[in-house]
C-alpha positions in Angstrom: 47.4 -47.5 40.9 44.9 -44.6 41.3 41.5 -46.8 39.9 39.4 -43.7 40.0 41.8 -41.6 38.1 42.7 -44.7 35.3 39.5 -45.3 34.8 38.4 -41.8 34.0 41.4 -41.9 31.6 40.5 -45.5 29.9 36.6 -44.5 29.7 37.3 -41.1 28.3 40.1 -42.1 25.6 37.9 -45.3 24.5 34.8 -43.3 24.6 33.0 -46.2 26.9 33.3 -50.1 27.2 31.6 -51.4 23.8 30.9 -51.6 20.5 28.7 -53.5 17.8 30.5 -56.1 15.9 29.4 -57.9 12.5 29.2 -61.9 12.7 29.8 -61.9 8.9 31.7 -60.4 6.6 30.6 -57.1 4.3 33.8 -56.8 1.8 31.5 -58.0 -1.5 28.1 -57.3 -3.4 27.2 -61.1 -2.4 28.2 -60.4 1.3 25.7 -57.5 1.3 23.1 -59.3 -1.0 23.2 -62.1 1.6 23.4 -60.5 5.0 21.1 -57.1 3.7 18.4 -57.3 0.5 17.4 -59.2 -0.9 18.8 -62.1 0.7 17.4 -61.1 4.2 13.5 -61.3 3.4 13.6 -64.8 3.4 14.6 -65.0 7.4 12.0 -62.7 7.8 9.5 -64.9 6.0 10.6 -67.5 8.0 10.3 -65.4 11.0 7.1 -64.1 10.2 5.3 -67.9 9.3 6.8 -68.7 13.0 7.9 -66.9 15.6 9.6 -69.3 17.4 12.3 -69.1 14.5 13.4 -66.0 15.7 15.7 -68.0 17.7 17.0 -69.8 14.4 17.7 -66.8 12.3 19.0 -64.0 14.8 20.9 -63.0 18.1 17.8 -63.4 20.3 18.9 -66.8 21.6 22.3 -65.1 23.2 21.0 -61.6 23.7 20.9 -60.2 27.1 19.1 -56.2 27.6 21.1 -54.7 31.2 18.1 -52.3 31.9 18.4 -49.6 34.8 17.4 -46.3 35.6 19.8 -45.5 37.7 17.9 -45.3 41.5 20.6 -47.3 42.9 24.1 -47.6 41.7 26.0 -49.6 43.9 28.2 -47.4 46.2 27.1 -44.2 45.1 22.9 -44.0 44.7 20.5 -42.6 42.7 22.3 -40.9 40.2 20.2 -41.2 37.1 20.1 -43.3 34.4 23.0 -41.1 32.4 25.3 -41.4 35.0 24.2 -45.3 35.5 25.5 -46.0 32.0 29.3 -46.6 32.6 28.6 -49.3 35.5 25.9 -50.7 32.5 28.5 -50.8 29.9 30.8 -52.5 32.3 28.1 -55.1 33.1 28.2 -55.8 29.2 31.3 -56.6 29.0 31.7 -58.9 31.6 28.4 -61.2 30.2 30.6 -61.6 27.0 34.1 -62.2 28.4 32.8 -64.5 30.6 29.8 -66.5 29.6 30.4 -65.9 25.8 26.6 -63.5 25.7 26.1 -60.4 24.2 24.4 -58.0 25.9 23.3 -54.6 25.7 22.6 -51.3 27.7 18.9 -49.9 28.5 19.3 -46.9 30.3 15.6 -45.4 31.1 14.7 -41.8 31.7 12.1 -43.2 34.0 12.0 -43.8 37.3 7.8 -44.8 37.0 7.0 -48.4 38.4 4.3 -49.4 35.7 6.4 -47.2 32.5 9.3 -49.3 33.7 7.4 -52.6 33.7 5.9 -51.4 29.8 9.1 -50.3 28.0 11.1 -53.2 29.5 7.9 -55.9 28.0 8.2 -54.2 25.2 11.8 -55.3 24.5 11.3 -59.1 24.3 11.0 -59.6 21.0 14.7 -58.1 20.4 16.2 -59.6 23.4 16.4 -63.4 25.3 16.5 -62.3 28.9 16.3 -59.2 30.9 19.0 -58.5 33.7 17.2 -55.6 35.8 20.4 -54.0 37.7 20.5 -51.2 40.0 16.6 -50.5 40.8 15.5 -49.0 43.7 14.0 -51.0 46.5 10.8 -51.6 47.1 10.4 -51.2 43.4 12.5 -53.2 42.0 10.5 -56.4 43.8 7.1 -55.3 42.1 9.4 -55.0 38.8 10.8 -58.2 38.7 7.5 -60.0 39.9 5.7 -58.8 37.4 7.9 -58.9 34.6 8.5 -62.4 35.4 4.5 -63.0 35.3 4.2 -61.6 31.8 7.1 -62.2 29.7 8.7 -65.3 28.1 11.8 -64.6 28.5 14.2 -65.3 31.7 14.2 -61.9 33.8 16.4 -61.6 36.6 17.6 -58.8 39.2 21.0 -59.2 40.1 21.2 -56.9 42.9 18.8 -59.2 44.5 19.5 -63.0 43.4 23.1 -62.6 41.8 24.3 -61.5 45.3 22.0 -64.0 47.4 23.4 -67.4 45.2 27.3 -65.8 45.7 26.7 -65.2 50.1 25.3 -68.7 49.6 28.5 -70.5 47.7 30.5 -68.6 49.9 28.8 -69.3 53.6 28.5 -73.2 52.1 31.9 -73.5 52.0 32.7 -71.0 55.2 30.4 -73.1 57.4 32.7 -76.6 56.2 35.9 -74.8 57.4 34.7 -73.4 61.0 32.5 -76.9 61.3 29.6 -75.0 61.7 25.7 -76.2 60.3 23.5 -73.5 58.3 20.4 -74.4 60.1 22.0 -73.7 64.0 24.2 -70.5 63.0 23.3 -67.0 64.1 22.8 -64.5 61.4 22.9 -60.7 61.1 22.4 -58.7 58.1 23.2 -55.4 57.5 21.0 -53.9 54.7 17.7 -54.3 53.9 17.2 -53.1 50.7 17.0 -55.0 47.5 20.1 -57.5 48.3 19.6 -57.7 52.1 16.2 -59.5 51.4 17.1 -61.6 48.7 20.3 -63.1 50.7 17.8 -63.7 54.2 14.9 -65.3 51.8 17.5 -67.8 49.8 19.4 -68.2 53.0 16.8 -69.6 54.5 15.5 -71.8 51.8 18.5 -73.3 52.2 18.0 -74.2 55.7 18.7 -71.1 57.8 16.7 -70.8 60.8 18.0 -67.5 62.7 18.6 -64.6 60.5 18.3 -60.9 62.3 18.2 -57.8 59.5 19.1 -54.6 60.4 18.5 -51.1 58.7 20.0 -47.5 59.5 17.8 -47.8 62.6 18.4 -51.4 64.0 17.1 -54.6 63.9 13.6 -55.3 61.7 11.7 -56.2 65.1 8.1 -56.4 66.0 8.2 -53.0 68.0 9.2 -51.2 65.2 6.6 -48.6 64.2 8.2 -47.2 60.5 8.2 -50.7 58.9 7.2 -50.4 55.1 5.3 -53.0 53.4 8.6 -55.0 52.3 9.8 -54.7 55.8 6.6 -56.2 57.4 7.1 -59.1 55.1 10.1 -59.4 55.6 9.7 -59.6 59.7 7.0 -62.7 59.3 10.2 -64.5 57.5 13.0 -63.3 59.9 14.2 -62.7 64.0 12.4 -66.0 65.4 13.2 -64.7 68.9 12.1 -61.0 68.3 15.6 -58.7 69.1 15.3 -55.0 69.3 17.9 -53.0 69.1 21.0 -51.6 67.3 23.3 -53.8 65.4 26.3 -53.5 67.2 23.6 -55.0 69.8 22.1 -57.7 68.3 25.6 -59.0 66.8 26.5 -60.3 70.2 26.7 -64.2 69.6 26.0 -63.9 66.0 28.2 -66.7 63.5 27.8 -64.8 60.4 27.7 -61.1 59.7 26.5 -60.2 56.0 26.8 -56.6 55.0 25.2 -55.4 52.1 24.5 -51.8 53.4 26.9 -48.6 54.1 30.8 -48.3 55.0 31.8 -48.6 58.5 28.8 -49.8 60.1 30.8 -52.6 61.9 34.1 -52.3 64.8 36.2 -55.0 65.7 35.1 -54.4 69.2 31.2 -55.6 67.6 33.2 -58.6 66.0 34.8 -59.4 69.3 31.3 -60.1 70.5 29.7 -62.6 68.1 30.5 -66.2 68.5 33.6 -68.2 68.2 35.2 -68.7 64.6 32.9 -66.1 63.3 32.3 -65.2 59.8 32.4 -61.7 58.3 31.0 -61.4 55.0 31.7 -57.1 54.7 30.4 -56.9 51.2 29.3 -52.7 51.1 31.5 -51.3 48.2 34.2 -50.0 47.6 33.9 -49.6 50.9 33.3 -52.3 53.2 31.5 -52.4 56.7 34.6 -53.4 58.2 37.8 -53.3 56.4 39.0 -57.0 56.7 42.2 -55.9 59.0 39.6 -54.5 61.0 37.7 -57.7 61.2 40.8 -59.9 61.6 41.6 -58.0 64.7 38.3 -58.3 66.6 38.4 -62.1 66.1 37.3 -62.6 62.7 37.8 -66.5 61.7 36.8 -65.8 57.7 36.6 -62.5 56.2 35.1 -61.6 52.7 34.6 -58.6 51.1 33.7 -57.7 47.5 36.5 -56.3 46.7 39.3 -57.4 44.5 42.4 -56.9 46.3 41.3 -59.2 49.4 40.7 -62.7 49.7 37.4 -64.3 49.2 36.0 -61.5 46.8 32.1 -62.3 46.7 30.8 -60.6 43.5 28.3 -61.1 41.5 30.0 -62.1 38.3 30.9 -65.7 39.8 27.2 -65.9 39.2 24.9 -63.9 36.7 27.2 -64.6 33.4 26.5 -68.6 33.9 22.5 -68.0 35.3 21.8 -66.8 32.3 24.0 -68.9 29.8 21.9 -71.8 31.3 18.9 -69.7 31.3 19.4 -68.3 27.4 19.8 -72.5 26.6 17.1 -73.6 28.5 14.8 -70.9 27.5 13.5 -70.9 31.0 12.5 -68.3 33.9 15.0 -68.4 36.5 13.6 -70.4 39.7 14.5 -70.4 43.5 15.6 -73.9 43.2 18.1 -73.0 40.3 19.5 -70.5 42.0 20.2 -72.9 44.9 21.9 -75.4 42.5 24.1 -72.9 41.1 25.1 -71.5 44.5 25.9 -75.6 45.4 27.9 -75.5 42.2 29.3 -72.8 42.5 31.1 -73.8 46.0 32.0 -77.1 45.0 34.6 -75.5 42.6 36.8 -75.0 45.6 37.6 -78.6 46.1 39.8 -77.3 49.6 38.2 -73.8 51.4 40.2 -72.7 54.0 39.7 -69.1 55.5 41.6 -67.6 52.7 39.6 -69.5 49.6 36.1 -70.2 50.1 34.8 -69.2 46.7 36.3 -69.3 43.2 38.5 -66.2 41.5 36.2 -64.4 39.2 39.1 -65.3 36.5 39.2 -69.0 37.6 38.3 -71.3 34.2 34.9 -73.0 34.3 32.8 -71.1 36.4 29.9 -69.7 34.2 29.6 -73.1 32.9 29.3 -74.9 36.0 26.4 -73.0 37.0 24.9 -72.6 33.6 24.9 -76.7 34.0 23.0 -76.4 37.5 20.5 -74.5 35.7 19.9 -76.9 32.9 20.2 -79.9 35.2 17.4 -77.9 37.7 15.2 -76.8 34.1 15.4 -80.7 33.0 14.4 -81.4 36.0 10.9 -79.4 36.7 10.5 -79.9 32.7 10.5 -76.0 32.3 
């Protein structure tokens, strides 16, 4: 099947991905009476007396805003907040097929750090939780801090955390197949935007000890003199023995490759140097750093992409439908120790990983609620 050409055809004859639904029926004068006026002033009394009943009486409670503006669409850039939409509807629709939310497309015409963190505040009283998708970095950090500071409601960047929590499931169950231990494996990562951080930071809260990032230029090292402020943090967290160079050259030995950057940035000759039973997690799409025959061939022993039509697809839907169907319930912020409980969670659904199946199909039954129960179990837990 041509996807690009299909998809053109099924987006223009549907005219997009959603529509508004009514919960109750509209077929009487009652129905309208009840659902319209008069009957409706009394939820808003309600409402009104207490605010916290806005959870009682409307959507909130299950409501989910997807707010972009379009500075970096996976795959293809920053191509504006119009063009953005499609990729926003899609996101939608995958919250309610498979974690039972309704959510809804914010689009801005801004791409203004503090407008941003203004119009998106001044959405929670409509909306539960806030999934910020496809922000630039290093604004989209300063956006998510903040939001996070000032709002009541769970906000959560999936480009960062959504693709840190799936690397995680997947590498937990990757390490049990090649007998390997997270804290004395190798690490490279290619990328060091938004998700390139996000995966090095939760990788090594959960007990990494040797992670290398890479950008367009090489390895983040100490002799770099270009280094922007997220970079220079990122250095005091990352390359404990301080390796310069290009990352075909700081590969060599490496267990675990983690690309979250730029198609073809990886050869099977740079695979053939990292260490035995090494891991390739070539996650740049739709196209990969190293196509998985590609990876196979220089010695690959586990190969993932994010990709549908190859094994071990690691995408981000095994993971933000259920974050925030135990973050809408628990009416919590989203923490770093949640998001290692549903990354643990989300791993142990594959009871038997071989290098083929280290992390659940994104159509497999049960996943959203396993990790919306690690989220729960984690927001019990620190009494959130």
């Amino acid at each position: 099947m041509d996807y690009y050409e299909e998809s053109l055809r099924l987006h223009r004859e549907k005219k997009g991905k959603i529509e508004v639904c009514s919960k109750v029926p509209l077929e009487t004068q009652n129905d309208l009476s009840l659902s319209y006026t008069p009957g409706v002033a009394e939820p808003c009394r309600k409402i009104a007396e207490n605010a916290e009943e806005v959870y009682t009486y409307t959507s909130k409670g299950n409501l989910v805003a997807v707010v972009t503006d379009g500075s970096a669409v996976l795959g293809l850039g920053n191509i504006g907040p119009e063009a953005a939409l499609p990729v926003m509807e899609g996101k939608a629709i995958l919250f309610k097929r498979f974690a039972g939310i309704d959510a809804f497309p914010i689009c801005l015409g801004t791409q203004d750090t503090e407008e941003i963190i203004q119009i998106v505040k001044a959405l929670e009283p409509t909306f539960g939780g806030i999934n910020l998708e496809d922000i630039s970095a290093p604004r989209c950090f300063e956006i998510e801090r903040r939001l996070k500071e000032d709002m009541n409601i769970p906000v959560f960047h999936d480009d960062q955390h959504g693709t840190a929590i799936v690397v995680l499931a997947g590498l937990i169950n990757a390490l049990k197949v090649v007998q390997k231990q997270l804290s004395e494996i190798r690490i490279v990562i290619s990328g060091s935007g938004a998700a390139g951080i996000a995966i090095s930071n939760l990788l090594s809260l959960a007990g990494a000890n040797d992670i290398i990032i890479c950008d367009s230029q090489g390895a983040i090292c100490p002799l770099r003199q270009n280094l922007n402020s997220s970079k220079e943090e990122v250095l005091k967290r990352s390359n404990p023995r301080d390796l310069c160079g290009s990352l075909s050259e700081v590969i060599e030995g490496a267990d675990l490759f983690v690309g979250v950057s730029a198609p073809d940035v990886m050869t099977a000759d740079d695979v053939r140097k990292m260490a035995d039973k090494s891991i390739v997690f070539a996650m740049s799409n739709p196209s990969p750093e190293i196509m998985p025959e590609e990876a196979k061939k220089g010695g690959a022993y586990i190969v993932a992409t994010g990709r549908s039509d190859f094994p071990n697809q690691l995408n981000n839907v095994l993971v933000f439908p259920g974050i925030f169907k135990g973050a809408l319930q628990a009416r919590t912020q989203i923490t770093d120790e949640m998001k290692l409980a549903a990354a643990q969670a989300l791993s142990d659904l594959v009871h038997m990983p071989n290098p083929d199946k280290i992390i659940p199909h994104p159509l497999d039954k049960g996943i959203a609620e396993a990790v919306a129960e690690a989220v729960i179990r984690v927001a019990r837990k620190q009494e959130l």
